[in-house]
RODO-2510 file (C-alpha; in nm, 4 decimals, decimal comma):
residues 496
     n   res          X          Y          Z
     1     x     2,1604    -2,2857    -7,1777
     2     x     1,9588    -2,3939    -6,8977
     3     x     1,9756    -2,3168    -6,5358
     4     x     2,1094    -2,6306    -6,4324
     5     x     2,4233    -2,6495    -6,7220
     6     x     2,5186    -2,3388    -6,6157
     7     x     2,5348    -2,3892    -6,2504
     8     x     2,7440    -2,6918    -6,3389
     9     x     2,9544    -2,5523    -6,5906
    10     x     3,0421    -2,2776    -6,3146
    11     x     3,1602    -2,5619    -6,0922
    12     x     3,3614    -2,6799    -6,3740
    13     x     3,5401    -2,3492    -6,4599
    14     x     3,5905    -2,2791    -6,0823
    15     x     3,8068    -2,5905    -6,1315
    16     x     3,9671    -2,4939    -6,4028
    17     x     4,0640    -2,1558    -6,2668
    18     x     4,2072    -2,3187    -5,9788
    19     x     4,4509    -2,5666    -6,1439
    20     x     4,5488    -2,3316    -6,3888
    21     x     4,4962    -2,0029    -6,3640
    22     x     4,8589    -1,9656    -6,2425
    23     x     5,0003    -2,1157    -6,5899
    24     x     5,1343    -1,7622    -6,7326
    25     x     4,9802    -1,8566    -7,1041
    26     x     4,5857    -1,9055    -6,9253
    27     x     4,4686    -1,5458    -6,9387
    28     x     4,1102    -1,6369    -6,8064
    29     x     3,8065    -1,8691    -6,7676
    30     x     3,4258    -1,8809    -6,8679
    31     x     3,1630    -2,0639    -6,9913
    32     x     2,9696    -2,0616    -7,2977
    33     x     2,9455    -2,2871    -7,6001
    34     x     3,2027    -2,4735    -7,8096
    35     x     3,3200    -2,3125    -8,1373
    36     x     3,3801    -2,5508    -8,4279
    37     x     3,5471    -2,4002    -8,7752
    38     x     3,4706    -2,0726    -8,7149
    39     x     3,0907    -2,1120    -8,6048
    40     x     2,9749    -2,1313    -8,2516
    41     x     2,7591    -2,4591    -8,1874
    42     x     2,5093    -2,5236    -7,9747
    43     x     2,7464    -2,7681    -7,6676
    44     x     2,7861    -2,5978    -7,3950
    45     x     3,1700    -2,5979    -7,2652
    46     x     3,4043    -2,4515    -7,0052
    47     x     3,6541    -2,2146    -7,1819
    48     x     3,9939    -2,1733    -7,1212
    49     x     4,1551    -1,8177    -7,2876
    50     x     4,5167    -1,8503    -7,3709
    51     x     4,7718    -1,6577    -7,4907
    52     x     4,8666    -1,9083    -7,7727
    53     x     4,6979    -2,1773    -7,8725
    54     x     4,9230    -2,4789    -7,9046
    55     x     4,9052    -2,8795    -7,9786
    56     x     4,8752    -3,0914    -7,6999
    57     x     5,1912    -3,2844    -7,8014
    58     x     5,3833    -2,9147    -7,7626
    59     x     5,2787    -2,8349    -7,4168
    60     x     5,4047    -3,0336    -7,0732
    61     x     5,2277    -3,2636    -6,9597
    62     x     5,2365    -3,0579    -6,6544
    63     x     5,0608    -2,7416    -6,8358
    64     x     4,8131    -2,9618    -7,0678
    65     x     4,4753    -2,8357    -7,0047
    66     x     4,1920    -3,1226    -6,9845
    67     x     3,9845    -3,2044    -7,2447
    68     x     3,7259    -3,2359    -7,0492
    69     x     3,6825    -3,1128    -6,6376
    70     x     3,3207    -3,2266    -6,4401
    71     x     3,2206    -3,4241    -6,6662
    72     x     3,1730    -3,1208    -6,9409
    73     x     3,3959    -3,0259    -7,2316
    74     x     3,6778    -2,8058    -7,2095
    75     x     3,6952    -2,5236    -7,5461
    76     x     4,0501    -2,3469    -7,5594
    77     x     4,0174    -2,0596    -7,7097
    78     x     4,3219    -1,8696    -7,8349
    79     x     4,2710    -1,4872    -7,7654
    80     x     4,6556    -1,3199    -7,7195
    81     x     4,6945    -1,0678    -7,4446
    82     x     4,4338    -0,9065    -7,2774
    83     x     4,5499    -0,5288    -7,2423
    84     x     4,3915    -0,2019    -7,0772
    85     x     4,4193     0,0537    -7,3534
    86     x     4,3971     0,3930    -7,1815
    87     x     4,7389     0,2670    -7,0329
    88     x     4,8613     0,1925    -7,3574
    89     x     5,0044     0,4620    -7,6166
    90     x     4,9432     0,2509    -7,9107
    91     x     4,6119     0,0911    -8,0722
    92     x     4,4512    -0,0296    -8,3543
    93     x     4,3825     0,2300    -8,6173
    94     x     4,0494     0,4594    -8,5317
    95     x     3,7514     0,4925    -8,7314
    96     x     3,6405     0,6904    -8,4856
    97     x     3,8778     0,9788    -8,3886
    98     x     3,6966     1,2487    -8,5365
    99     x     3,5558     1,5468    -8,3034
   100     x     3,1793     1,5734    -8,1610
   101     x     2,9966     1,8376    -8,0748
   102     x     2,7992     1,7190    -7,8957
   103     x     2,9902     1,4113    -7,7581
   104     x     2,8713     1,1085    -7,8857
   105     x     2,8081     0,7540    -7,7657
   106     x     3,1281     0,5729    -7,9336
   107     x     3,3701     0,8826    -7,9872
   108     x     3,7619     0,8095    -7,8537
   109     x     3,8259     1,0310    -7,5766
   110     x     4,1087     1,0252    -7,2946
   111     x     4,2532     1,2199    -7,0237
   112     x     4,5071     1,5030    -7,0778
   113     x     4,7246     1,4657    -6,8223
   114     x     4,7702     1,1350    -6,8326
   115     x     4,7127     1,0841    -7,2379
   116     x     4,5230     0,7962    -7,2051
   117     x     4,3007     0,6661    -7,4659
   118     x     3,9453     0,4785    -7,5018
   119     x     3,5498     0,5269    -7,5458
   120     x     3,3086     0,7310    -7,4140
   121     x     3,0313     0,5129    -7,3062
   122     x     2,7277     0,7087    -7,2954
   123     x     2,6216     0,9913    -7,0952
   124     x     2,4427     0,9567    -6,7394
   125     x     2,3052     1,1459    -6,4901
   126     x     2,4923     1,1762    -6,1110
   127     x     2,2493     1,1043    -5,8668
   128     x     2,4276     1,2808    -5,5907
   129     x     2,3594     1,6002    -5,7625
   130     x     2,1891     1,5750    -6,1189
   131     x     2,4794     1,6490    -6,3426
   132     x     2,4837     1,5423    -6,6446
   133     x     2,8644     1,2641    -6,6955
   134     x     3,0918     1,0756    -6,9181
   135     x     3,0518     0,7250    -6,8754
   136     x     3,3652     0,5360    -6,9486
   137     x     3,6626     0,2970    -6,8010
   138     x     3,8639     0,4227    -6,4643
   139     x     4,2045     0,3661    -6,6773
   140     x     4,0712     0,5643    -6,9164
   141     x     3,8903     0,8677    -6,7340
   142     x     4,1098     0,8343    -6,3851
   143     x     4,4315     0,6347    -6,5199
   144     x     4,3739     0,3244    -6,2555
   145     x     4,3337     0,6053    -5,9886
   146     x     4,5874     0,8265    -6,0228
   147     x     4,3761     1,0555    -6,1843
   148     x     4,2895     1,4000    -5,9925
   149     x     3,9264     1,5298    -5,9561
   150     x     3,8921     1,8115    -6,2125
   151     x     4,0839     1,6600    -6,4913
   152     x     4,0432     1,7348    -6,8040
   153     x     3,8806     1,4979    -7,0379
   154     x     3,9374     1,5879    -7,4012
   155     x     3,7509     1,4675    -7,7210
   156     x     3,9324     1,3631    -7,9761
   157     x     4,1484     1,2008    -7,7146
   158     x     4,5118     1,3037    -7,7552
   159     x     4,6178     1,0373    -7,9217
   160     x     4,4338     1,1057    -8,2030
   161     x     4,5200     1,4618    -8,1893
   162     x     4,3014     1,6502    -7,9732
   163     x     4,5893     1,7569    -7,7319
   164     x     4,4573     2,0808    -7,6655
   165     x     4,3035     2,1991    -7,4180
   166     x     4,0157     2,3661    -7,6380
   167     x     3,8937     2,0179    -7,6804
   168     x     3,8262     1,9233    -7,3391
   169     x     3,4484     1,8053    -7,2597
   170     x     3,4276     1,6986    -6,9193
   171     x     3,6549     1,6640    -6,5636
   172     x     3,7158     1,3792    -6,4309
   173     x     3,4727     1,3339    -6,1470
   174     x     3,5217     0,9491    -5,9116
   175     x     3,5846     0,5845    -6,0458
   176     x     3,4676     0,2448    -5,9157
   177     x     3,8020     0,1688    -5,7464
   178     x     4,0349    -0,0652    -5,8902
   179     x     4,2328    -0,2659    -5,6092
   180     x     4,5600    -0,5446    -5,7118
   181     x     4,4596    -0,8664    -5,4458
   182     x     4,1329    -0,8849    -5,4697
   183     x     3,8360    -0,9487    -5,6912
   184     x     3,6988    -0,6276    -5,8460
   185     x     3,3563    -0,6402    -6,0455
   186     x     3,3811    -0,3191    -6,2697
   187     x     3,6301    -0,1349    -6,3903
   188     x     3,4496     0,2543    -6,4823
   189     x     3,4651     0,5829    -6,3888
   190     x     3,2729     0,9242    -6,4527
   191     x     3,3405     1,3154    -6,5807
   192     x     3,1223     1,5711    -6,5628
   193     x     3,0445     1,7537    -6,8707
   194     x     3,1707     2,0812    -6,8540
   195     x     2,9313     2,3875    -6,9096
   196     x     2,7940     2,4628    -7,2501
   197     x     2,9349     2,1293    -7,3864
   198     x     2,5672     2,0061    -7,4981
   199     x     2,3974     1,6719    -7,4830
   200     x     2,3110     1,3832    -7,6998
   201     x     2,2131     1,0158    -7,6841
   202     x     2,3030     0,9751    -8,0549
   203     x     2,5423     0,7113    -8,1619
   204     x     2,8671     0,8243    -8,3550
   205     x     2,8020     0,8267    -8,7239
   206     x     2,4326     0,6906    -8,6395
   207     x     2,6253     0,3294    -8,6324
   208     x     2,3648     0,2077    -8,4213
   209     x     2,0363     0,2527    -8,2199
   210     x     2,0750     0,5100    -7,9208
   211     x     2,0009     0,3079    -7,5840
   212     x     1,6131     0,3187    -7,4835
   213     x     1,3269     0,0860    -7,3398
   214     x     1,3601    -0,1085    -7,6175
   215     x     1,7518    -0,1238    -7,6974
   216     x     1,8793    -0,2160    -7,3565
   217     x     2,2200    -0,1760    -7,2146
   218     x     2,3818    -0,4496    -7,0638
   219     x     2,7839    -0,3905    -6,9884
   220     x     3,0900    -0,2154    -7,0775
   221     x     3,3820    -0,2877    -7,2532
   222     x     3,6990    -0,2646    -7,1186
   223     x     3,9265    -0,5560    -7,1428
   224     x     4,0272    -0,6546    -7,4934
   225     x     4,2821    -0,9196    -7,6645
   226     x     4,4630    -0,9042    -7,9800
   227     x     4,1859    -1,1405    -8,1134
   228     x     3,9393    -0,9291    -8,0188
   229     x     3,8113    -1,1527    -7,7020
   230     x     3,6376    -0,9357    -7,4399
   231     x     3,5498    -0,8919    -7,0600
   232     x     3,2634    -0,6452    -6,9858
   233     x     3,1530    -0,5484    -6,6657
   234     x     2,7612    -0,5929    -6,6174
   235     x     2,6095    -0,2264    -6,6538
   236     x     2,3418    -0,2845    -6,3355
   237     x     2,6813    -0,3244    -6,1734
   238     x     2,8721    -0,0393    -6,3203
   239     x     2,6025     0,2319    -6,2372
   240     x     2,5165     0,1168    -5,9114
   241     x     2,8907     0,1468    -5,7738
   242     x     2,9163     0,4960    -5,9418
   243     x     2,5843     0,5844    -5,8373
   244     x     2,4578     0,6905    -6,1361
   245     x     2,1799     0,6274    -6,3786
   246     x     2,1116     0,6585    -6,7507
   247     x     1,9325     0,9099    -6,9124
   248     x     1,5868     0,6659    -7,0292
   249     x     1,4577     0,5097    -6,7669
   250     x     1,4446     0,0904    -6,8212
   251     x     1,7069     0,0831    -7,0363
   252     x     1,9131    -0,1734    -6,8538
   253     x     1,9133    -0,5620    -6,8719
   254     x     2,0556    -0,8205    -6,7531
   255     x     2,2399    -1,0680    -7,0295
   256     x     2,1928    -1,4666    -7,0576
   257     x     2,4515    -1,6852    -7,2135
   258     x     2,3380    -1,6888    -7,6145
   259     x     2,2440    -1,3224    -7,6451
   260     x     2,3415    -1,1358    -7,9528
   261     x     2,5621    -0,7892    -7,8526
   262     x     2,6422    -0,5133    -8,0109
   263     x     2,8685    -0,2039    -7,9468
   264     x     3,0247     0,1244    -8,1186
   265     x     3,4292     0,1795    -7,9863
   266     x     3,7016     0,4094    -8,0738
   267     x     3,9029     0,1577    -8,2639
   268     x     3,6634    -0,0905    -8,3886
   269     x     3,3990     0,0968    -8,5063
   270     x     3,0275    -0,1370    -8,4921
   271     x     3,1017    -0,4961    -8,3903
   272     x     2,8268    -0,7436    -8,3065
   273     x     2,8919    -1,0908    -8,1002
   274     x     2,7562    -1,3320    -7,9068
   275     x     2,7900    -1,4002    -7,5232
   276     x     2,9259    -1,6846    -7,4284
   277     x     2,9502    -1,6343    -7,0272
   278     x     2,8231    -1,4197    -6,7545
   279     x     3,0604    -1,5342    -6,4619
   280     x     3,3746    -1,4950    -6,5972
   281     x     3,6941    -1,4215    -6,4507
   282     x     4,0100    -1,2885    -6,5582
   283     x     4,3373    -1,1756    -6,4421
   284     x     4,5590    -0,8953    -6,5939
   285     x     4,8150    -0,6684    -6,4931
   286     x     4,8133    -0,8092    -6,1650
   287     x     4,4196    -0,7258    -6,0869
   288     x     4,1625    -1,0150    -6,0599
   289     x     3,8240    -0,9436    -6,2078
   290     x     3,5072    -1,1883    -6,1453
   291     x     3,1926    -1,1882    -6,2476
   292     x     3,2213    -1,0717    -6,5893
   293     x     3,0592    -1,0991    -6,9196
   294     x     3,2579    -1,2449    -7,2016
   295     x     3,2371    -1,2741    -7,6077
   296     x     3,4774    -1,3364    -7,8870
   297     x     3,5711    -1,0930    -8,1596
   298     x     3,4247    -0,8050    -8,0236
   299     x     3,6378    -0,4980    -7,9108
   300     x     4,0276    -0,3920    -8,0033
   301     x     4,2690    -0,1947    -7,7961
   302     x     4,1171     0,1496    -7,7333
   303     x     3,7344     0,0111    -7,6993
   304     x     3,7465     0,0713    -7,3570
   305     x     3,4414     0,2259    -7,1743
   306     x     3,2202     0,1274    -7,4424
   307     x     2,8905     0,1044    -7,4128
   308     x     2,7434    -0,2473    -7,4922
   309     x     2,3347    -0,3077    -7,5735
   310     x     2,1481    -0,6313    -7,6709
   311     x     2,1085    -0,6459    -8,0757
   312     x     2,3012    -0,7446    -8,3766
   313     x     2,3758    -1,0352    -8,5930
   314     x     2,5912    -1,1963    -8,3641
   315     x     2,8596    -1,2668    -8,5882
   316     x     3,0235    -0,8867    -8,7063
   317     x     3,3466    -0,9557    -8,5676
   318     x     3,6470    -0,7683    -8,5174
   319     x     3,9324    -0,8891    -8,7757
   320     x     4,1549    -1,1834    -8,6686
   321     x     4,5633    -1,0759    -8,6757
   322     x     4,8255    -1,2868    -8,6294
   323     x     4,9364    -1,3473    -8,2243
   324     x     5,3414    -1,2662    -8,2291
   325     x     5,5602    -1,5233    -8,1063
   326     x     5,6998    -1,4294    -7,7483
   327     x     6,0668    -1,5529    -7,8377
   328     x     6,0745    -1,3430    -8,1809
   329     x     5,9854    -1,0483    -7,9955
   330     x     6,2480    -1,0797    -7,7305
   331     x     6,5194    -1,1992    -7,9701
   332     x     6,3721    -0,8985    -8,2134
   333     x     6,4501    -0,6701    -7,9143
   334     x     6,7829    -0,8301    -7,8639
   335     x     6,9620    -0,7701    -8,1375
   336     x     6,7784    -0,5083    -8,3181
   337     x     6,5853    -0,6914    -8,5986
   338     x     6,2377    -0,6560    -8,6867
   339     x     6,1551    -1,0074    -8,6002
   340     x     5,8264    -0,9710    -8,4805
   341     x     5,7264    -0,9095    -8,8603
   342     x     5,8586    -1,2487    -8,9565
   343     x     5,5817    -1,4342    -8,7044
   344     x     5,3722    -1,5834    -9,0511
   345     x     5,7096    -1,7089    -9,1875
   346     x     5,8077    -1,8697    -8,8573
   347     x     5,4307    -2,0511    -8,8025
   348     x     5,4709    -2,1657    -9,1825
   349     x     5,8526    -2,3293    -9,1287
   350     x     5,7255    -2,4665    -8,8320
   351     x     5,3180    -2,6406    -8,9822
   352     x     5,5139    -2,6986    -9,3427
   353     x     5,8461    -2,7937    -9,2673
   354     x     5,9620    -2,8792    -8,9609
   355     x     5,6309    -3,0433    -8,9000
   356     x     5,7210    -3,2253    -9,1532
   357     x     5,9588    -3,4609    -9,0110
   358     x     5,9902    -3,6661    -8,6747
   359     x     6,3626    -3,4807    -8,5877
   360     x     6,1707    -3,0769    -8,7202
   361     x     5,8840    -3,2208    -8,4848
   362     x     6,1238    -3,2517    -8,1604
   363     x     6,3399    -2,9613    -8,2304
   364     x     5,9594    -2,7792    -8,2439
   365     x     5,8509    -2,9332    -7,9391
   366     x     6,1918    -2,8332    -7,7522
   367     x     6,1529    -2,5101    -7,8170
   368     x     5,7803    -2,4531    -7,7008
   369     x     5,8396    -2,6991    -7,3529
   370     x     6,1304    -2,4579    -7,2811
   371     x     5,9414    -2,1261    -7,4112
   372     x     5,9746    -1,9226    -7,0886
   373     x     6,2888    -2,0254    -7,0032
   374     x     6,4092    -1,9031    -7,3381
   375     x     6,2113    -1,5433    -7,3234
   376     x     6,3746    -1,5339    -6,9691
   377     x     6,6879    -1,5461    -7,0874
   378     x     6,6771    -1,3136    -7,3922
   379     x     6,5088    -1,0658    -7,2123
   380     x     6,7884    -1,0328    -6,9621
   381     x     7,0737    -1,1029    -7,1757
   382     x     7,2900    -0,8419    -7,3340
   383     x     7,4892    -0,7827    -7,6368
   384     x     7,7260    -0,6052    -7,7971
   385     x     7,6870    -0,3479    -8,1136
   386     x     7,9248    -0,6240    -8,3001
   387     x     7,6643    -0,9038    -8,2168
   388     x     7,3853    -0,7015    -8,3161
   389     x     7,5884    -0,6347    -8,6602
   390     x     7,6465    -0,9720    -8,7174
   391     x     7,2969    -1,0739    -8,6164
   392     x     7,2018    -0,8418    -8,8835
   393     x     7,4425    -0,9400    -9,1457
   394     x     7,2662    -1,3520    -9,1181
   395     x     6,9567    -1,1761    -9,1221
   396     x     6,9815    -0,9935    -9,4386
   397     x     7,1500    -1,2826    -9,6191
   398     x     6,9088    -1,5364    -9,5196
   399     x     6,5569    -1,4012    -9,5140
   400     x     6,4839    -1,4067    -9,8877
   401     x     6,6287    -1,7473    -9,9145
   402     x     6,4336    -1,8417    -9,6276
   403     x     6,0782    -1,7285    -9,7234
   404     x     6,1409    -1,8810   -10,0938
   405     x     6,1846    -2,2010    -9,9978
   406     x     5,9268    -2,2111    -9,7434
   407     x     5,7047    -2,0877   -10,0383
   408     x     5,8092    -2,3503   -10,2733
   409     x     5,7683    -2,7312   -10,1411
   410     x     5,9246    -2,8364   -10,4438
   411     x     6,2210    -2,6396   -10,4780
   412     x     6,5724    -2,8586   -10,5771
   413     x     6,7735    -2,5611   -10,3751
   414     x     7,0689    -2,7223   -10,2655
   415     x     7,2035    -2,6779    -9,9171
   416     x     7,5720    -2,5410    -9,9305
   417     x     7,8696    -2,5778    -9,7294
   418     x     7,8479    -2,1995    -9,6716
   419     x     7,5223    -2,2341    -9,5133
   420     x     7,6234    -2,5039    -9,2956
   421     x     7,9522    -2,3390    -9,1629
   422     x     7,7328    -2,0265    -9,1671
   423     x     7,4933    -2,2397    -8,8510
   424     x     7,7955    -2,3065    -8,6976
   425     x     7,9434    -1,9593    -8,6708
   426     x     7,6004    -1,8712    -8,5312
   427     x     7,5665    -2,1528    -8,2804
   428     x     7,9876    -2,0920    -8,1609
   429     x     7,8625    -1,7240    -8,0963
   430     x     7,5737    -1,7909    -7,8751
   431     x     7,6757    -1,6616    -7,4966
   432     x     7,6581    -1,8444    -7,1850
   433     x     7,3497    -1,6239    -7,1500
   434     x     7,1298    -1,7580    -7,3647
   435     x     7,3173    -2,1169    -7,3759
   436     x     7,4237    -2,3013    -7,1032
   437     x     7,7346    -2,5244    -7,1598
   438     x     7,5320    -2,8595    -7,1523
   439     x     7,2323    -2,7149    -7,3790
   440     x     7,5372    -2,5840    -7,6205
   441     x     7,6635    -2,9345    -7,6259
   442     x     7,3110    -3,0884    -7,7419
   443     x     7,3135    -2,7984    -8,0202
   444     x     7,6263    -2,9719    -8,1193
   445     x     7,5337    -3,3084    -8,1733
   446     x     7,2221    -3,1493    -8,3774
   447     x     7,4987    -2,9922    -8,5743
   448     x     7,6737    -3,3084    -8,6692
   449     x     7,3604    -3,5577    -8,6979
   450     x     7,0979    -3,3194    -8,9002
   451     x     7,3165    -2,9632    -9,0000
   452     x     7,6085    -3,1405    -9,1202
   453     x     7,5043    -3,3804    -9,3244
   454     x     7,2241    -3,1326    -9,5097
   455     x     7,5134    -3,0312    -9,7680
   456     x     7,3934    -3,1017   -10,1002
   457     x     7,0483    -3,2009    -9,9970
   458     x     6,7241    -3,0206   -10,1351
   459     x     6,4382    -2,9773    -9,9429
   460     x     6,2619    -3,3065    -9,9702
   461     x     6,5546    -3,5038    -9,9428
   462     x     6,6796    -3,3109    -9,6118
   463     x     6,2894    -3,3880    -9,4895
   464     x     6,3614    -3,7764    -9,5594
   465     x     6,6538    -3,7641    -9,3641
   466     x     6,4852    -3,6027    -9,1171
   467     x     6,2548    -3,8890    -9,0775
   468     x     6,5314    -4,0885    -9,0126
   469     x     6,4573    -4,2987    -8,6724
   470     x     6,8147    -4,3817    -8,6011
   471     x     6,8920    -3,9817    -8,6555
   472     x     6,5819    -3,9060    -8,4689
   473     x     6,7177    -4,1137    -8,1341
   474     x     7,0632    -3,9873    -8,1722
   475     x     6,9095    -3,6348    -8,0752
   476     x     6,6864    -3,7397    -7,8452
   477     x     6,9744    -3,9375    -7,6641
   478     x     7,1758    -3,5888    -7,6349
   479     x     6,9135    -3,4106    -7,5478
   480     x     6,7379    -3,5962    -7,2615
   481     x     7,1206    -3,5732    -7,1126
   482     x     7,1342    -3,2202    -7,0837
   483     x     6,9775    -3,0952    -6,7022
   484     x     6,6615    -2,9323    -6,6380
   485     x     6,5483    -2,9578    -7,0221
   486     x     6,2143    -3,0986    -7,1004
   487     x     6,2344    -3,2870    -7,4039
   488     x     5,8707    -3,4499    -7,5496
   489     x     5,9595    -3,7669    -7,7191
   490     x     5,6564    -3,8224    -7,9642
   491     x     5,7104    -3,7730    -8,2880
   492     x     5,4582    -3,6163    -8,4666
   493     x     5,2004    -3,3508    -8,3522
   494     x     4,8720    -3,4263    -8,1925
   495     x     4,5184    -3,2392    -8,1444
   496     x     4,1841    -3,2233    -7,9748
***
């Protein structure tokens, strides 16, 4: 990417940031090059990171990001939430929670006070006074701060069961400060190896070249999303605001768009990517970070502090899981059902059924226009142990049923009267909580114009109706009716 794209496409993203940075499902902003069917090509784009990636005809027209912005394409990217992980006490599984002796480049460590978890780094020199530190994240070495001097750092971290004081390998020493309000550059932190805990610059199982002259590094890890996306902050940066310096001399660089990465993490293990910005920006947990490097597929939950040098293939990626759906999860936490595990099922009724047909298409469409609304309310809501046993009881009879006919486009399962008075037990029990009495009203008339009249009906045949125009515009009509509900009227799905 040349000088001048680049200075443009940073105009462009500034843009983008602005108008909507403040939509809660935009995690962040950069700049980079488009990726097509898995591979990254060679048109340079502004980026938008979201939370969930959804059609245009499924998101307000007030929350549809542009296809394009300055005259330059606009590549939305679909990364989940970006999360801290030392103050997390989950992550991915570790291939790398083993102990060291000497501590190596890669190895999980964290705190024992705190129990955080994440990555050492790499070792380097304090140039206030020539000790030899622990190079890693501040919410993994100092816990965002709250950290005191002289705390011990332990390795294996105690998550994956070195909480014992016998393992600790350094004490927490100062961080780059991390302040809510305004835009922080770096988010590190240093411990000091404690006496007769020796040294090394090799990698963790030798998983790849120690950093030297001639295998530079160039940032650290320490934001990561479900999908592996991550923010680094620049390692010139990093050591200068600690005030600390690596072990080689010249072993630092600074990164251009393009540039093949690699790293060793805690949870990840050897990952190798490609960067597709330099000035990115992110906000999470309240703090704003600019400035930032940014590539896909390249760190998990628990990657934190890591160390990241130029090299690679480019493309050894972190695995791809499934982004839960927010409502699921909250109605999962409602009533006590492992919903969240049912997220595949959900995407599939919604791409290979209700997708289907131009009444599934709107009932889809209602639901993601009014997403927050709904998570609002389920979070806050409450319900009784008989709701949640009831909840349970639908669950359990309908799941198998469910998933079979999803899997089966050309089952002649017949719809039964139980199931449809079975829908309208469930929609007379939903509370004033989650249902206002107008919204309850529209369920009502979907009740009698597309439940109702499902008795009998096997799957195709309940699709046809479904593509019914005169049913279609008897549920729109209801709908539009009912205040403060945004209802999309087209009636199939759309895409970029």
């Amino acid at each position: 990417m040349d000088a001048r794209t680049a200075a443009a496409l940073d105009a462009a993203k500034a843009r983008l940031a602005e108008d909507h940075l403040t939509d809660p499902n935009v995690v962040g902003v950069a700049k980079g090059f488009r990726t097509r069917g898995g591979e990254l090509t060679d048109e340079p784009v502004v980026i938008a990171l979201v939370r969930k990636k959804r059609r245009a005809a499924l998101v307000s027209r007030s929350r549809l990001l542009p296809a394009t912005i300055g005259g330059h394409g606009v590549d939305v990217v679909e990364t989940g939430e970006f999360r801290f992980s030392g103050a997390t006490k989950a992550a991915a599984p570790s291939p790398i929670a083993e102990r060291f002796r000497p501590p190596l480049q890669g190895a999980g460590l964290g705190s024992l006070a705190d129990g955080t978890l994440g990555t050492l780094g790499c070792l380097v020199r304090d140039r206030t006074d020539g000790s030899i530190c622990v190079l890693s994240a501040n919410h993994v070495l100092a816990n965002f701060g709250a950290t005191a001097p002289g705390t011990a750092i332990l390795q294996p971290a105690p998550l994956d069961g070195g909480a014992d004081a016998g393992n600790t390998i350094a004490r927490f020493k100062r961080s780059i400060p991390l302040v809510k309000g305004v835009a922080n550059s770096a988010d590190a932190a240093i411990a000091q190896l404690e006496p007769g805990i020796g040294v090394s610059s090799t990698v963790a199982r030798n998983l790849m070249a120690p950093i030297s002259p001639t295998h530079r590094a160039i940032g650290l890890a320490f934001l990561a999303s479900v999908h592996g996306g991550t923010f680094m902050a620049k390692i010139d940066t990093v050591l200068a605001q600690l005030d600390v310096e690596l072990l080689t001399a010249d072993s630092t660089t600074q990164v251009v768009e393009g540039s093949r990465i690699e790293k060793v993490g805690r949870s990840s293990g050897y990952t190798s990517s490609v960067v597709l910005d330099t000035t990115a920006s992110v906000f999470v947990d309240g703090y704003h970070f600019t400035d930032l490097i940014y590539a896909q597929r390249f760190s998990l939950v628990g990657d934190s502090g890591a160390v990241v040098c130029e090299g690679g293939n480019g493309k050894t990626y972190t695995p791809m899981p499934a982004i839960a759906c927010r409502m699921l999860g909250a109605a999962g936490s409602l009533y006590d059902l492992p919903l969240a595990n049912d997220n595949g099922y959900v995407d599939q009724a919604r791409d290979e059924f209700f997708g289907q047909s131009v009444v599934g298409n709107l009932v889809v469409q209602l639901v993601y226009r009014n997403l927050d609304v709904a998570v609002n309310r389920l979070e806050a809501a409450t319900v009784s142990p008989e709701e949640k046993a009831e909840a349970r009881r639908y669950y359990d009879k309908y799941r198998a049923l469910v998933i079979g006919l999803l899997g089966d486009p050309g089952s002649t399962v017949q719809l039964t009267q139980e199931n449809v008075d079975d829908v309208r037990a469930v929609f007379a029990g939903l509370s004033p909580e989650l249902v206002t009495l107008p919204e309850k009203q529209g369920l009502w008339v979907i009740f009698d114009d597309v439940i109702a009249p499902s008795v009998g009906r096997t799957r195709a045949q309940l699709l046809d109706y479904m593509n019914d125009l005169a049913v279609y515009q008897r549920v729109v009509n209801a709908l539009r009716q009912i205040p403060g509900l945004e209802v999309d009227e087209t009636f199939g799905f759309s895409s970029r």
